[in-house]
C-alpha positions as CSV (number, residue, x, y, z in Angstrom):
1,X,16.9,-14.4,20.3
2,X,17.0,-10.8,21.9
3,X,18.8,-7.6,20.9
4,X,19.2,-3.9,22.3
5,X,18.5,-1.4,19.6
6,X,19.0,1.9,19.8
7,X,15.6,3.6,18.4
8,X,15.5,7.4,18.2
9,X,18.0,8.0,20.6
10,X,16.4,5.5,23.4
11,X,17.4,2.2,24.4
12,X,14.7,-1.1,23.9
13,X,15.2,-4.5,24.7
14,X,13.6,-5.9,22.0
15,X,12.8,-10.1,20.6
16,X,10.9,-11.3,17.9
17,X,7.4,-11.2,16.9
18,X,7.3,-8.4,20.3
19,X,5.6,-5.3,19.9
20,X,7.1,-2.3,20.9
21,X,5.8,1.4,22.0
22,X,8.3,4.1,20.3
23,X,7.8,8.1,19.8
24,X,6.1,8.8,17.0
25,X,7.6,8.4,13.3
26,X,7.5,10.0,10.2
27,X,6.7,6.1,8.5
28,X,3.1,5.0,7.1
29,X,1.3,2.7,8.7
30,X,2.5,-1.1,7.0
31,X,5.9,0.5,6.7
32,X,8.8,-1.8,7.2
33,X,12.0,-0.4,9.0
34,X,15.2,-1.8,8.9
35,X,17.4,-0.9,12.5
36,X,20.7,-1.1,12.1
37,X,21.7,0.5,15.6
38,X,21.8,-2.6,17.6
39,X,23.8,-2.8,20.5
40,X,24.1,-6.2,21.7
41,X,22.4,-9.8,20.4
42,X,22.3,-12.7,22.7
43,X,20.5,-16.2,22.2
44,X,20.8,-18.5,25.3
45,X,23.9,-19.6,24.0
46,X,26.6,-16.9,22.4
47,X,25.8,-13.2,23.0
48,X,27.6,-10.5,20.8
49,X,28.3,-7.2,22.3
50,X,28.6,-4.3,19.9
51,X,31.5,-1.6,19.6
52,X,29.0,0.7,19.6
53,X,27.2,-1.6,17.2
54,X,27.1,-5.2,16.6
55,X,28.8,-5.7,12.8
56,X,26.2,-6.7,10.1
57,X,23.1,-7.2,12.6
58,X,19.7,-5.9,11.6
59,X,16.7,-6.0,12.9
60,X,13.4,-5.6,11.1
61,X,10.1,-3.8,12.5
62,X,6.7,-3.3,11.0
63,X,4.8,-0.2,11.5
64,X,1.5,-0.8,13.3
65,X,-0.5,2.6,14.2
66,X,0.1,6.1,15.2
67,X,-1.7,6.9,18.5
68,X,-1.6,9.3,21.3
69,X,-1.0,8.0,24.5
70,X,-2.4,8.8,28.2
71,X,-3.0,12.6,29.6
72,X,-0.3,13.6,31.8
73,X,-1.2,16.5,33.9
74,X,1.4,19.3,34.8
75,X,0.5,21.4,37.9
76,X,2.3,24.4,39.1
77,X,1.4,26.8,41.5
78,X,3.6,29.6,43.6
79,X,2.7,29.3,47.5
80,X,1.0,32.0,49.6
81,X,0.6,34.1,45.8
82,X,-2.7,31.7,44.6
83,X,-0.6,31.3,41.6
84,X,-1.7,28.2,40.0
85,X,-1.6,26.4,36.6
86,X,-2.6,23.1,35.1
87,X,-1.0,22.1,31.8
88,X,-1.9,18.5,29.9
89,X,0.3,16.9,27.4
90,X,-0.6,13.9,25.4
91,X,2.6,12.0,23.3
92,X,2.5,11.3,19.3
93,X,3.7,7.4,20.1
94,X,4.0,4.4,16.9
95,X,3.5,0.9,18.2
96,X,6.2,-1.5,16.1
97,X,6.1,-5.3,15.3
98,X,9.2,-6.3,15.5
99,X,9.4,-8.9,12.8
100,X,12.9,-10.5,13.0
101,X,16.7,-9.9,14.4
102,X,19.3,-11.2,11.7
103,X,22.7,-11.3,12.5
104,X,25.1,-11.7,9.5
């Protein structure tokens, strides 16, 4: 089974048992949150397409870790000035488990 949450304003195709890479949250580690923005469940049989959201589907995600993730480097520079600048940034991401997608 495989649903498309809606996560802190962002889209993720998500399935069971999948772990997923979000920006960071405010839960604790071992938390358990319950998403009830889900936009569409499908098995390879019936798919359900919400209006925004699909009535009485949840799905449930475990909190793994908190981590930061890869440097991204931001250059600027000005041309025929020798105006330059190099910026880094490094994002707060949570890495969830999602544990299952119930549809009522």
């Amino acid at each position: 089974m495989k649903a498309v949450i809606q996560f802190q304003n962002k889209q993720y195709l998500v399935e069971a048992d999948q772990e997923v890479v979000v920006d960071r949250t405010e839960d604790k580690v071992g938390d358990t949150i319950e998403i009830s923005d889900v936009l569409l469940i499908t098995d390879n049989q019936t798919t359900h397409v919400g209006t925004p959201n699909v009535k009485g589907a949840r799905v449930i995600a475990q909190v793994l870790e908190h981590d930061k993730g890869d440097k991204i480097r931001v250059a600027t520079y000005k041309a025929k000035s020798r105006y330059r600048r190099v910026k880094g940034f490094r994002p707060h991401l949570t890495r969830l488990k999602i544990k299952s997608i119930n549809l009522k």
